[in-house]
C-alpha positions in Angstrom: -9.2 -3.7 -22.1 -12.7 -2.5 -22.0 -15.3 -1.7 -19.5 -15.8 0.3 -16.1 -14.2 -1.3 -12.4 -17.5 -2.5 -11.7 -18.8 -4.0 -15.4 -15.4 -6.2 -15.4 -15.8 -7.3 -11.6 -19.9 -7.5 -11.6 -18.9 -10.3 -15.1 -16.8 -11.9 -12.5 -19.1 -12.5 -9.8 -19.8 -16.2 -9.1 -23.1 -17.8 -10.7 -24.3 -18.6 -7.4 -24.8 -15.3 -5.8 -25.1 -17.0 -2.7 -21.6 -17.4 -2.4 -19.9 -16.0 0.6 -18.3 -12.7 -0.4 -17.1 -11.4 3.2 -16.9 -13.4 6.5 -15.9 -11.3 9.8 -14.5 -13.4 13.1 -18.0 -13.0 14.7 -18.9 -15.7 11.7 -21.2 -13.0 10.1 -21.3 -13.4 6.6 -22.3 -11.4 3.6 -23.0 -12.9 0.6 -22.2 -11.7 -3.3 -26.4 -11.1 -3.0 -25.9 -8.7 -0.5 -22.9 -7.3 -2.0 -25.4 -6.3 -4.7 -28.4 -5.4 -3.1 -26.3 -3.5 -0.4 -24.2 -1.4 -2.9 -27.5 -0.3 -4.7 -29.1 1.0 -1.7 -25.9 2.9 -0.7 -25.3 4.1 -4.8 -29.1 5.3 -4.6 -28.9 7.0 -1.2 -26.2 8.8 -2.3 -27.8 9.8 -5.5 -30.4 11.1 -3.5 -28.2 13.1 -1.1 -26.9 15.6 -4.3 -23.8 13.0 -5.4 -23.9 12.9 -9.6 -21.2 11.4 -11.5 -17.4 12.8 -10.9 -18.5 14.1 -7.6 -16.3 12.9 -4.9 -17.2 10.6 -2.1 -14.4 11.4 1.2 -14.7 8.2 3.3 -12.7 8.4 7.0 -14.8 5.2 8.2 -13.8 2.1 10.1 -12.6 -1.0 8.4 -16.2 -2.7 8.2 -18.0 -5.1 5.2 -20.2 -1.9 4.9 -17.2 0.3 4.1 -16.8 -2.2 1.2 -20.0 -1.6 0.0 -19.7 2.0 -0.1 -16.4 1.5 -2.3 -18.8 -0.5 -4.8 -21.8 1.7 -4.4 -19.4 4.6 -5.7 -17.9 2.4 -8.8 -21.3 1.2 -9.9 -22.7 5.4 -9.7 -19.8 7.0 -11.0 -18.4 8.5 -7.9 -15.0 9.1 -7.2 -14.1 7.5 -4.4 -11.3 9.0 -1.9 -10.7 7.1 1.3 -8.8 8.8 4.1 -6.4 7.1 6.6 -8.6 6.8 9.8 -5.4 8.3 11.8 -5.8 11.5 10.1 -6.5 14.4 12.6 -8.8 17.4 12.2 -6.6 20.1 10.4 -5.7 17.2 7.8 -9.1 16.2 7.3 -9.8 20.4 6.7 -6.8 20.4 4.0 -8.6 17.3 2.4 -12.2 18.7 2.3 -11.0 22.0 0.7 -8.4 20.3 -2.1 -11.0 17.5 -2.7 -14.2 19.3 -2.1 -16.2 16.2 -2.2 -20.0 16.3 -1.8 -20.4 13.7 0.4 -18.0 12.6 3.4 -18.6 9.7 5.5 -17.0 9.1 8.8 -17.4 7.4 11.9 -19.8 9.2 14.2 -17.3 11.7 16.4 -14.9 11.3 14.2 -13.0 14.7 12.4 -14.2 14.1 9.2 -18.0 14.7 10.6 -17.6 17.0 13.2 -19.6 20.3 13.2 -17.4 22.4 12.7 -15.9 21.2 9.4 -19.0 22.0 7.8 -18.9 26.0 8.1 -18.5 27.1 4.6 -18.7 23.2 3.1 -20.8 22.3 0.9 -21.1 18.7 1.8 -22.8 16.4 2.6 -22.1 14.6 6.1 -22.9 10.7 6.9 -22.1 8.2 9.3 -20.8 5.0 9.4 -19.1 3.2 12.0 -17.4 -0.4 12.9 -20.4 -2.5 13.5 -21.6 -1.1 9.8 -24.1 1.1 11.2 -24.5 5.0 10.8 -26.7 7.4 9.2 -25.5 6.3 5.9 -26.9 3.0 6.3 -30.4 4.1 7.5 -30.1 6.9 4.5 -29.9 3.4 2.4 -32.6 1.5 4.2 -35.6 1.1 1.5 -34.0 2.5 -1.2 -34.3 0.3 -4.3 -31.8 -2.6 -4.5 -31.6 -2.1 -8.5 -29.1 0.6 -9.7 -28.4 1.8 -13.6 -25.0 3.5 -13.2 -23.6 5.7 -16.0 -21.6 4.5 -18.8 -18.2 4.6 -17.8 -14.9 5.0 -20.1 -11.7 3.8 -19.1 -10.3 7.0 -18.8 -12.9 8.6 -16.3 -11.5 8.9 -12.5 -12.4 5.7 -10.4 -10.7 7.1 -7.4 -8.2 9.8 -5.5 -6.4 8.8 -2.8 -3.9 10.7 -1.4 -0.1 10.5 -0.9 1.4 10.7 2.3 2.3 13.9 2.5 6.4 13.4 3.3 7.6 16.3 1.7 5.2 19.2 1.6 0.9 18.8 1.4 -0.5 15.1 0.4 -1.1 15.2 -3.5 -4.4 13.3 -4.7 -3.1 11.1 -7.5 -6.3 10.3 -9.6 -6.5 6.5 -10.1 -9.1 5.8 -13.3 -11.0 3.2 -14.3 -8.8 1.8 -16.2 -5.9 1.8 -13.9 -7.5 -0.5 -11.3 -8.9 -2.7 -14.1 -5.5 -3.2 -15.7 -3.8 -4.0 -12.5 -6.5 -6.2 -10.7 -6.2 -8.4 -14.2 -3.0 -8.9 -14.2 -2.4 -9.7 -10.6 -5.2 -11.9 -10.7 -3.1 -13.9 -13.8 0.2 -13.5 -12.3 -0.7 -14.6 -8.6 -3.1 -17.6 -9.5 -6.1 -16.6 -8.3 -8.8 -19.6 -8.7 -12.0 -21.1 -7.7 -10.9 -22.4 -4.2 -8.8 -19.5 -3.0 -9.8 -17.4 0.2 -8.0 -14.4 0.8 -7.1 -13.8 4.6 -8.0 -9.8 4.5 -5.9 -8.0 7.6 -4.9 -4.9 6.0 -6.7 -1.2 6.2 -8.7 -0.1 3.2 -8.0 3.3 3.2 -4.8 2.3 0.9 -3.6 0.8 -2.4 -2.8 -2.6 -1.3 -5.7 -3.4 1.4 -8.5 -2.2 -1.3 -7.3 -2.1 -4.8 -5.5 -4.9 -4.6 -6.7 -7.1 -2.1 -10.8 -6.6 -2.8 -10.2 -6.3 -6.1 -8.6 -9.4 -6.7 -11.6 -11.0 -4.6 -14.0 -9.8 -6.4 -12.5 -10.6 -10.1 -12.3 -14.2 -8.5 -15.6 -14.2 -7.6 -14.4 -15.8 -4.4 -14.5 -14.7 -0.9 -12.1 -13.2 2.4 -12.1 -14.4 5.8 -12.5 -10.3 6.6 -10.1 -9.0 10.1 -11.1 -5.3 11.2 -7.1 -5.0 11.6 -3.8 -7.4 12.1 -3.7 -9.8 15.4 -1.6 -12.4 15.1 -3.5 -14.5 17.3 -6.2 -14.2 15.0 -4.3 -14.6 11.8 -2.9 -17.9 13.3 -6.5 -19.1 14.0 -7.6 -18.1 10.6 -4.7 -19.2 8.4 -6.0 -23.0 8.3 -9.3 -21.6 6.4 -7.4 -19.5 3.9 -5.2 -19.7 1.1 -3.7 -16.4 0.1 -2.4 -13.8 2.9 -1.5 -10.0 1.8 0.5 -8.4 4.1 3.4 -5.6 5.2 6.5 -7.2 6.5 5.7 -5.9 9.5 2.7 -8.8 9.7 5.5 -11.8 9.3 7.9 -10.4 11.5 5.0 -10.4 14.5 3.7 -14.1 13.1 7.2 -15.4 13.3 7.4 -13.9 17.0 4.2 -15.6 17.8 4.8 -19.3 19.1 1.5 -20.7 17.8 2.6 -20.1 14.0 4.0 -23.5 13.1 4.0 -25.5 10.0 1.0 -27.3 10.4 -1.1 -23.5 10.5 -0.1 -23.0 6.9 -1.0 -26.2 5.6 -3.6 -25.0 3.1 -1.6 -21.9 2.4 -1.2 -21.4 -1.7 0.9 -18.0 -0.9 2.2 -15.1 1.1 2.1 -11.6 -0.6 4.3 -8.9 1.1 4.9 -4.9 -0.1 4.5 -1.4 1.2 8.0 -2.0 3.0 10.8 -3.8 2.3 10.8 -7.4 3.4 14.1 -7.8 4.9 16.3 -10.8 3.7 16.6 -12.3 7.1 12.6 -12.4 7.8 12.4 -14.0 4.1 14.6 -17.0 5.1 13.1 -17.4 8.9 10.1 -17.7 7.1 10.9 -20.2 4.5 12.8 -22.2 7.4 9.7 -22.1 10.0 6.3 -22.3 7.2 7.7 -24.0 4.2 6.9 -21.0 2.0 8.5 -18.4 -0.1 7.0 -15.3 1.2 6.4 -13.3 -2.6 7.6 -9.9 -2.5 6.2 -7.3 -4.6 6.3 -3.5 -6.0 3.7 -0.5 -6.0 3.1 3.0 -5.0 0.2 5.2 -4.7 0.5 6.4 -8.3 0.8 3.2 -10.4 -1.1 0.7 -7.8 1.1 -2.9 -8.9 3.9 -2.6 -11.0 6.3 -5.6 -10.4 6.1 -9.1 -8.5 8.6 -12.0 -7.8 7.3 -15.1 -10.0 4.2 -17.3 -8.7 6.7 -20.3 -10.4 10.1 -19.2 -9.9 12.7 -18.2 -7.9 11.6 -15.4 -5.5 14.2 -13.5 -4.9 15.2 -12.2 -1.7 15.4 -8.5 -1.7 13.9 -8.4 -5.1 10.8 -7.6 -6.0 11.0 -9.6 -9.1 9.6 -8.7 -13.2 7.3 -6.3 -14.6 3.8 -7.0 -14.3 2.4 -7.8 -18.0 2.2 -4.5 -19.8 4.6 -2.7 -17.4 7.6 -0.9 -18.7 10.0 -0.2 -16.2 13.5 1.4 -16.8 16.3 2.3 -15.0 17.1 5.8 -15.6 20.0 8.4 -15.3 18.6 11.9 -14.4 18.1 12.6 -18.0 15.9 9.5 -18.6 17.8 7.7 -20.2 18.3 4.4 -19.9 21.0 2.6 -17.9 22.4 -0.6 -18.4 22.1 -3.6 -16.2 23.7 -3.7 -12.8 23.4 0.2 -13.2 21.5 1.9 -10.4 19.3 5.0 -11.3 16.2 6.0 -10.9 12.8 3.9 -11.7 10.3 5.3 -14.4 7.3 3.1 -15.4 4.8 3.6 -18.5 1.8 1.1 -18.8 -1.9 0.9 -17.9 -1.9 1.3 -14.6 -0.2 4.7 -13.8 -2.2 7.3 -12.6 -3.9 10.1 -14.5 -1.7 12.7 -12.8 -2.7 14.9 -9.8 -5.7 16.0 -9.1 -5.9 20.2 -9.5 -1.9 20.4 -9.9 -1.6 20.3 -13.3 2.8 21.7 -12.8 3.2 18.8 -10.5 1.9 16.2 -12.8 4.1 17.8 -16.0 7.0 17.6 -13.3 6.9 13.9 -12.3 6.3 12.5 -16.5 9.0 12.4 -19.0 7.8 13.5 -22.6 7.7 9.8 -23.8 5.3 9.0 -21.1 7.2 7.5 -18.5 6.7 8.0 -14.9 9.2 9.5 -12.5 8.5 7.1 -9.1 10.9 9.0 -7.0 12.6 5.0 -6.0 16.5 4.1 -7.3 16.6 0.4 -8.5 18.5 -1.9 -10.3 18.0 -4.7 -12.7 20.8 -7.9 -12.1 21.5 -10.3 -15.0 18.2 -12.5 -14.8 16.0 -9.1 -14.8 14.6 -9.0 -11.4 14.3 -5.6 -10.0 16.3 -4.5 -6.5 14.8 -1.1 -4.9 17.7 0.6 -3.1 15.9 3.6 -1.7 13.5 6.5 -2.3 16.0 9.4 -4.0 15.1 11.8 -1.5 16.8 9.1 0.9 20.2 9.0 -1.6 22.8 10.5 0.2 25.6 12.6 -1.2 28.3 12.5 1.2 32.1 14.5 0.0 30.4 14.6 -3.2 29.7 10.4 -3.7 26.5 8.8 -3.8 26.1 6.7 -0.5 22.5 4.1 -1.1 20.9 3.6 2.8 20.1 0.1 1.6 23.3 -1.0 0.6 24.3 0.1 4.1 21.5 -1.1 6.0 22.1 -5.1 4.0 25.6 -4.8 5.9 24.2 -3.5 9.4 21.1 -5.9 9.4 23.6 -8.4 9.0 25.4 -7.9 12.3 24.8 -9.9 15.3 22.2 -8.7 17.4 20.5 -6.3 15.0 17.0 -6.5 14.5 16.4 -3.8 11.7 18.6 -0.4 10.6 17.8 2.5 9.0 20.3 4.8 7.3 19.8 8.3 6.6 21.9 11.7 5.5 22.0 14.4 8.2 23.4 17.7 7.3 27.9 18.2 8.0 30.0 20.9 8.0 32.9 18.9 5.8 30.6 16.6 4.3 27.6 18.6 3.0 25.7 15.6 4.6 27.0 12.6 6.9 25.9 8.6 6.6 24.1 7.9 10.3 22.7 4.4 10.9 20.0 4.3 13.4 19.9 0.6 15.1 16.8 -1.6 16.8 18.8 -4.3 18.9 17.0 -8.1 18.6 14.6 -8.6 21.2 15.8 -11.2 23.3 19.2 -11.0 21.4 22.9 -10.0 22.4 22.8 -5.9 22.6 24.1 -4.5 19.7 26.9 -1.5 20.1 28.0 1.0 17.5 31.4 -0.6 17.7 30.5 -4.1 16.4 28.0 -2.0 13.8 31.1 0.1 12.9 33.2 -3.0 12.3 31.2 -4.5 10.0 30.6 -1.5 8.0 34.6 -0.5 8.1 35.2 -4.5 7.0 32.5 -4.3 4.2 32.2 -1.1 2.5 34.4 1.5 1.3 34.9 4.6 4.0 32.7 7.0 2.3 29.7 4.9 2.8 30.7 4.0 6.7 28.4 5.6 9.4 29.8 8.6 11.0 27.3 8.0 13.5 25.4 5.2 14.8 22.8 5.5 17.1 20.9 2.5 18.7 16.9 2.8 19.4 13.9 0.7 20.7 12.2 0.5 17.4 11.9 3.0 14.3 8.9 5.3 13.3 6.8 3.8 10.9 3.8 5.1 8.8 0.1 2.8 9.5 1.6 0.7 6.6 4.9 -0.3 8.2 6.8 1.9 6.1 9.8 3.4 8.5 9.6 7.0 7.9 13.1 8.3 7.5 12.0 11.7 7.2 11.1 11.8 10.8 14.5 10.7 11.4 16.4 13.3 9.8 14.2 16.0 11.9 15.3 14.0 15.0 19.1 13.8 14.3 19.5 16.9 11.6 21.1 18.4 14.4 24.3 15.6 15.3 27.2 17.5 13.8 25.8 21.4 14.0 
């Protein structure tokens, strides 16, 4: 693998630069040309703001085609780019500026990132850019030359930092490189099919791993274009869907499409494939979608860290509950806490090694040595499984692992059980600390809208009928929905704050 991000995607562009790179629902659209010419402006009006290569470039901005050509303009110069979750307040966006230091931030006009007083004692650079792509960025661009000779790039220089989120103690940067995101963009583009008559239907944010690594990525390394939503709306999505080919979404998305009357058969008619990660795509939502579309929703694997690492086959069984084989060049193991390997059917914790794992924290050197093994492998912090045909099953995060009388309790085995009960919609099983115990199982329960009400005794039956005692909730508690992170993640650790207290 050779080459910078932007060398391998710019040799991928289509002939015909004229080609429609990014369409938005107001039926503007933006053409591989403009792509070019816009990026070049941006790359030069940065250059001429004080931005030189390995300088970082904080964006906070609105999901817009300009954003886009900010991400490129800082590929094609050298820049580290660092996008920021647009729900971040102002004392997160203070801890980012002074761990990142970047010389340039952009954010929406008003928004933290940009406001006054974040710039006492910063030296950075401020620019604007909002939703409709306009901003003092963009007039900073406006005449600069379209032309732009980046630097020469190796594989190993820093293409991006983006930052985890910040569960357990401050967000780490974990520095993605060039390499990283070329590695991963070419394999998914192999192992998902990507070809001359796909459009990608583009709903995620682009502040994160899957909605711009991944999902751009593979766009532009198909030299093919997106039908481009500023976020999710199902209404939308269902209008779109007969225009595109290839949807990437959280399970969240195909929960609310299957709740939305309008998405029929017929809607999905030129759909080549569904894509789902960031969250678990619960069994039950996998065969309600098969049953009502026709398709096999594909389930993969990633994490901030190591962007792609496994996918359910394009040809092949996809696996509910799986998230399918290794990308190409992607060891995985199954590991005890030593690191070593575990057999099949064993469930331990999963390490990866390959191209596309991160370059290691940026300015935390102790953290980085803490999270590789000495051969190399990465420690992901998940606890999988390989069954007999080699597709990988995630159980859980190992911070979520509960130890209950001194036995290992998994939340997912649990949750497979509860989800399973009449009138559950979706559970979540987490450790809360016990006086006997050291920590008790408690499974918190969102009843089916529409559905028979669920009651911790029918949820305690099933578990009692199913599982062996230890792993039976001491506790169940039913709930309107469960917190979730802008990805759809559920965020357990806000759970264990809100019931820590049950058995005190």
């Amino acid at each position: 693998m050779n080459g910078s991000l932007y060398g391998v995607l710019r040799s991928h562009f289509p002939r015909d630069l004229t080609t429609t790179f990014i369409e938005t629902p107001d039926g503007r659209r933006f053409s591989y040309a403009d792509l070019l010419a816009a990026s070049g402006r941006v790359a030069n009006a940065l250059v001429a703001a004080g931005a030189r290569p390995g300088d970082r470039v904080m964006a906070q901005t609105p999901k817009s085609p300009q954003a886009i050509f900010l991400y490129l303009a800082c590929q094609r110069a050298g820049f580290i780019y660092l996008p920021l979750n647009s729900d971040y307040r102002r004392d997160e966006v203070e801890y980012f500026l002074r761990d990142a230091e970047p010389r340039i931030a952009v954010g929406a006009p008003g928004a933290p990132l940009i406001d006054e007083a974040l710039a006492d004692g910063k030296e950075c650079r401020r620019l604007s850019l909002d939703a409709s792509g306009d901003g003092t960025l963009m007039t900073a661009s406006a005449g600069r030359p379209e032309d732009f000779a980046g630097p020469e790039l190796g594989i190993d220089d820093i293409a991006a930092i983006v930052y985890t989120s910040g569960t357990t103690g401050r967000p780490k940067g974990a520095m993605l490189s060039q390499g990283n995101l070329v590695s991963n963009a070419l394999a998914l583009h192999l192992v998902w099919g990507f070809g001359p008559k796909d459009t990608l239907l583009h709903a995620l944010p682009i502040f994160h791993t899957h909605g711009l690594f991944v999902a751009v990525n593979c766009t532009l390394l198909n030299g093919t274009g997106m039908l481009f939503l500023p976020r999710f709306d199902a209404d939308e999505v269902i209008r779109l869907l007969p225009r595109a080919t290839v949807l990437m979404g959280v399970p969240t998305f195909y929960v609310r499409l299957l709740a939305t009357p309008g998405f029929t058969r017929d809607v999905c008619r030129n759909m080549r494939l569904f894509i789902a990660g960031s969250a678990p795509l619960l069994p039950e939502t996998f065969a309600a979608f098969r049953e009502r579309t026709g398709h096999s929703i594909l389930e993969r694997y990633g994490m901030t860290e190591t962007t792609m690492i496994a996918s359910n086959p394009l040809d092949g069984d996809r696996v509910a509950g799986s998230v399918g084989f290794p990308l190409p060049d992607v060891e995985v193991r199954i590991a005890d806490p030593d690191g070593q390997s575990l057999p099949i059917g064993d469930t331990g914790g999963i390490e990866v090694r390959g191209p596309n794992v991160f370059k290691g924290y940026w300015r935390n050197p102790e953290k980085t040595r803490e999270e590789f093994r000495p051969d190399g492998f990465f420690k992901t912090g998940d606890l999988g499984r390989f069954d007999a045909r080699g597709y990988l099953h995630i159980v859980g995060r190992s911070k979520d692992l509960i130890i209950s009388g001194g036995l290992n309790v998994y939340p997912k085995e649990v949750e497979t059980v509860i989800d399973g009960v009449d009138g559950v919609a979706e559970s979540a099983v987490i450790g809360v600390p016990h006086p006997d115990f050291g920590e008790a199982v408690v499974a918190v329960v969102v009843s089916k809208v529409g559905g028979p009400s669920v009651t911790p005794a029918a949820v305690l039956a099933a578990t009692k009928q199913q599982l062996a005692a230890f792993k039976n909730p001491k506790t169940v508690v039913v709930v309107d929905d469960l917190p979730r992170n802008v990805m759809g993640k559920v965020e357990k650790n806000r759970l264990r704050d809100t019931y820590r207290n049950l058995f005190a």
